[in-house]
C-alpha positions in Angstrom: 63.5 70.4 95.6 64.9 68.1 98.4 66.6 69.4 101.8 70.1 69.1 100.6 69.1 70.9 97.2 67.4 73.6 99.7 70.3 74.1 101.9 72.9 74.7 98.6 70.3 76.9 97.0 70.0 79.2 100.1 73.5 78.6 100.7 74.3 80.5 97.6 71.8 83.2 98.6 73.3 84.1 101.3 76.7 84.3 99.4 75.1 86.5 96.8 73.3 89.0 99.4 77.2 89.3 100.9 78.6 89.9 97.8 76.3 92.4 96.6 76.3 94.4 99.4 80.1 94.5 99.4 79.9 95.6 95.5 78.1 98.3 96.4 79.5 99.6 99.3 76.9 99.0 101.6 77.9 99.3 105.3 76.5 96.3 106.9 77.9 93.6 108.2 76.7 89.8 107.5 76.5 86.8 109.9 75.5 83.6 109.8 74.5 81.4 112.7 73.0 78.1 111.9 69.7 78.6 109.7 70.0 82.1 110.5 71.4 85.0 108.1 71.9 88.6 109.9 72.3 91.5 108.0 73.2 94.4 110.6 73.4 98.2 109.4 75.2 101.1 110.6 72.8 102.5 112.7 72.5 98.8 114.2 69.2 97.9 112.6 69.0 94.4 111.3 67.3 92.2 108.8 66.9 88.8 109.8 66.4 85.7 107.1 65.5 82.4 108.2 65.9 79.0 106.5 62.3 76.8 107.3 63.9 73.7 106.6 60.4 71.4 107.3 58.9 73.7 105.1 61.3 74.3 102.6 61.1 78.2 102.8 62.9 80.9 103.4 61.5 83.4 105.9 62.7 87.5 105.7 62.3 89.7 108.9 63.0 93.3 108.6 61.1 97.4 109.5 58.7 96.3 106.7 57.4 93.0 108.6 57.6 89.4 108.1 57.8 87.8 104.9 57.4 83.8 103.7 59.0 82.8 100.0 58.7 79.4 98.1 60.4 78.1 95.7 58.3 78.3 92.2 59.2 78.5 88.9 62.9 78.6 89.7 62.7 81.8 92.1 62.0 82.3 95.2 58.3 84.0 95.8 55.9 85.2 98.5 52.1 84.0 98.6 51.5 87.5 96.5 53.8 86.0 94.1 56.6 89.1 95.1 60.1 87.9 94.8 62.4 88.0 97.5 65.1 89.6 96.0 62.7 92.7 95.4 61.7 92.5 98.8 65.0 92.8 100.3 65.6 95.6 98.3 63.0 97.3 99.6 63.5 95.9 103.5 66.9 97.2 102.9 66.0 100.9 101.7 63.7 101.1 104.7 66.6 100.2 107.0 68.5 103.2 105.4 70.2 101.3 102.4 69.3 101.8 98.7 70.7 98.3 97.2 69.7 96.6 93.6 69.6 92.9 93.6 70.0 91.2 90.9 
């Protein structure tokens, strides 16, 4: 994956995470600042995701902790091989939100 394939594939994460959450109801509001994607909860918690452009990775900040994913396979996976879409599920419950990802 190059950088400008890296940027459009996150780019379109990002639009998938807002649209999901809006499908479902979930009241949070989304912002994005540069490489930086907030997701901010009712009860003003936040989850924080991170584009590493020199490493071509995509960093998730949340209750649960810190979290690094590569691209592998076509999806995007942790060094325990966890995707990231099941991690921001669950970074998402522990912030008081039960969403599905798909």
């Amino acid at each position: 994956m190059n950088v400008a394939e890296f940027h459009q594939n996150i780019d379109q994460i990002w639009d998938s995470i807002e649209e999901q959450l809006e499908n479902q109801d979930i009241d949070a509001d989304c912002e994005r600042q540069g490489a930086v994607f907030t997701i901010t909860f009712e009860n003003r918690t936040q989850i924080v995701i991170n584009k590493q452009e020199p490493l071509l990775e995509l960093w998730l900040a949340s209750k649960l902790g810190g979290f690094h994913f590569s691209y592998k396979n076509g999806d995007w996976l942790n060094y325990e091989g966890k995707r990231f879409w099941d991690c921001l599920a669950q970074a998402c419950a522990a912030h008081g939100e039960e969403v599905s990802f798909a």
